[in-house]
FIBAPA-860218 format. One record per residue (C-alpha): residue in one letter; x, y, z. Coordinates in steps of 0.5 Angstrom, whole numbers, padded with zeros to 4 digits, always signed. Layout:
! FIBAPA-860218
AXYZ ...
This chain:
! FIBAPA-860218
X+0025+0268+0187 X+0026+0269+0180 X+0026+0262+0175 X+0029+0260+0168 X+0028+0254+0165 X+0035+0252+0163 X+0034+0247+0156 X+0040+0243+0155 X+0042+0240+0149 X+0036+0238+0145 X+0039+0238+0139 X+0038+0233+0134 X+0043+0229+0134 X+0041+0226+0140 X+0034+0225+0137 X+0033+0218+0132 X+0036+0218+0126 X+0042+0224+0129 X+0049+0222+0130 X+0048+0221+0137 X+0041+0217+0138 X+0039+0216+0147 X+0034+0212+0149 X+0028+0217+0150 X+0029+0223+0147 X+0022+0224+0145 X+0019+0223+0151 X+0025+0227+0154 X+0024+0233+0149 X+0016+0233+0150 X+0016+0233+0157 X+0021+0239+0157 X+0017+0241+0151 X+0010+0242+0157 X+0015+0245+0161 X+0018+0251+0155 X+0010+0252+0154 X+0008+0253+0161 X+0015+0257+0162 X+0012+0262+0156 X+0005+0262+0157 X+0007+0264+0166 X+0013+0270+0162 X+0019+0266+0166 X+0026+0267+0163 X+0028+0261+0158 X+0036+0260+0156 X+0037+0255+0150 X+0044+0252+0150 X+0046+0249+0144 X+0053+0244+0144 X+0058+0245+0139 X+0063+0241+0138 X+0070+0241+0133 X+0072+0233+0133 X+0071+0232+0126 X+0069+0225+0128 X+0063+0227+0134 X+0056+0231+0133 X+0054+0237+0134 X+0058+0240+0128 X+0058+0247+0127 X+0054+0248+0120 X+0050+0242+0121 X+0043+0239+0122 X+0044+0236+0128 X+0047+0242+0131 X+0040+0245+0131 X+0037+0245+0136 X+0031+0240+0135 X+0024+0243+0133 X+0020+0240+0138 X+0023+0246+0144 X+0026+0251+0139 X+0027+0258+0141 X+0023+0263+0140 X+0024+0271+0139 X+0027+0274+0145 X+0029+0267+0147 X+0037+0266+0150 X+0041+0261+0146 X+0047+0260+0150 X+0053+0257+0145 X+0058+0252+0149 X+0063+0247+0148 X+0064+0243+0154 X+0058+0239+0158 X+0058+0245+0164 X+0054+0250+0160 X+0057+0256+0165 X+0065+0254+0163 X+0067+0259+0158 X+0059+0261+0156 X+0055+0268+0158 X+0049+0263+0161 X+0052+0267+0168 X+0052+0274+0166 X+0045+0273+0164 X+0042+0269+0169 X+0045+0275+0174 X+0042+0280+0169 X+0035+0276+0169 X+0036+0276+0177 X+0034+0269+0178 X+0035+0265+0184 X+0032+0258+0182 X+0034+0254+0175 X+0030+0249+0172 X+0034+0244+0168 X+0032+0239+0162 X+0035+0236+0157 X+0041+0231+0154 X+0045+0227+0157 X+0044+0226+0164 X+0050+0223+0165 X+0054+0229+0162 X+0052+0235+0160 X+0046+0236+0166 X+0050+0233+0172 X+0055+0237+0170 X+0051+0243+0169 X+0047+0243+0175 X+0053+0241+0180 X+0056+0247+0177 X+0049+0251+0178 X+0049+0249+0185 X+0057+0251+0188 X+0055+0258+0184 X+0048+0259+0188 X+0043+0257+0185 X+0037+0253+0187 X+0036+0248+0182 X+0030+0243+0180 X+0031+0237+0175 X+0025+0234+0170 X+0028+0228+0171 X+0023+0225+0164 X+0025+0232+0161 X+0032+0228+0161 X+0035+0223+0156 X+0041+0219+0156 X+0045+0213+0154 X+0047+0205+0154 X+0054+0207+0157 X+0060+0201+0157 X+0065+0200+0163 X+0070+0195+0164 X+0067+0191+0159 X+0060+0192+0162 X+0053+0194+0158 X+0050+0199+0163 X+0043+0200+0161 X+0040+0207+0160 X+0036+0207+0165 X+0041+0205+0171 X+0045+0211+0168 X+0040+0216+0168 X+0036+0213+0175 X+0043+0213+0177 X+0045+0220+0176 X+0038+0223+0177 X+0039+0220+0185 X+0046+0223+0186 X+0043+0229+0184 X+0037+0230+0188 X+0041+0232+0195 X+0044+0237+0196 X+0044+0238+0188 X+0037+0238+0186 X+0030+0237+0187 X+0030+0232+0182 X+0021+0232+0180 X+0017+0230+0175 X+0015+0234+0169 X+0007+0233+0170 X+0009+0235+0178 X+0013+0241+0178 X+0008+0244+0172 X+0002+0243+0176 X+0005+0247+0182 X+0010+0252+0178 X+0009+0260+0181 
């Protein structure tokens, strides 16, 4: 079975100082950071995607510096950058064609944010096929409000992370999955 490590939206507005800052962006970006090196250093396949958004008032605006994908994970020469507007990264983007050019099976899936762009990207990886992996520590996320109520960014993402792990993901450890990568 063929792997691609799939990279969600580490863009820097997500990172402290963005527009958009999540709790544990750092850490979250050197955990995928540890998975971009071992995807390199085994010659996996590796498919960027960067949000852009067209709300005046949002991030991740076209032009922008917090539109880039941040340094930390940035692409390389020969690295996919797949362009998308909507959080499932498939959704009016070229990431299945080149995932079926590239014969992968299995998809290992970081990034931002948890409860947005890779709970809908990996639900949608799933009913296309594929066999997904999530770094759960190579994930960020947000405080979220409801009904007047603070949900702190680690049950919204502890949350998301559980409803993910069966039957959508095996949902892993950075540290666990690098030490028994193929």
């Amino acid at each position: 079975m063929n792997k691609c490590l799939v990279m969600v939206d580490l863009q820097n507005d997500y990172f402290p100082a963005g527009k958009m800052e999540l709790v544990g962006m750092e850490d979250a970006a050197e955990n995928a950071r540890l998975l971009l090196a071992e995807f390199r250093n085994k010659k996996l396949p590796i498919v960027h995607i960067q949000h852009i958004s067209f709300d005046p008032k949002g991030f991740f605006l076209p032009g922008t510096d917090g539109a880039k994908i941040n340094n930390t994970v940035a692409p390389q020469e020969g690295e996919a950058v797949v362009v998308k507007n909507y959080p499932n990264s498939f959704r009016n983007t070229s990431l299945l064609e080149i995932l079926k050019d590239l014969h992968v099976d299995d998809l290992v899936i970081c990034g931002a944010m948890s409860h947005m762009c890779i709970d809908a990207t990996t639900r949608a990886a799933f009913d296309l096929g594929y066999h997904c992996v999530v770094a759960e520590d190579a994930c960020a996320t947000r405080d979220l409000m409801f009904k007047d109520k603070r949900i702190k960014a680690s049950a919204v993402h502890a949350s998301f992370m559980a409803a993910l792990s069966s039957p959508y993901a095996k949902v892993v450890m950075t540290s666990d999955f690098v030490k028994n990568v193929a």
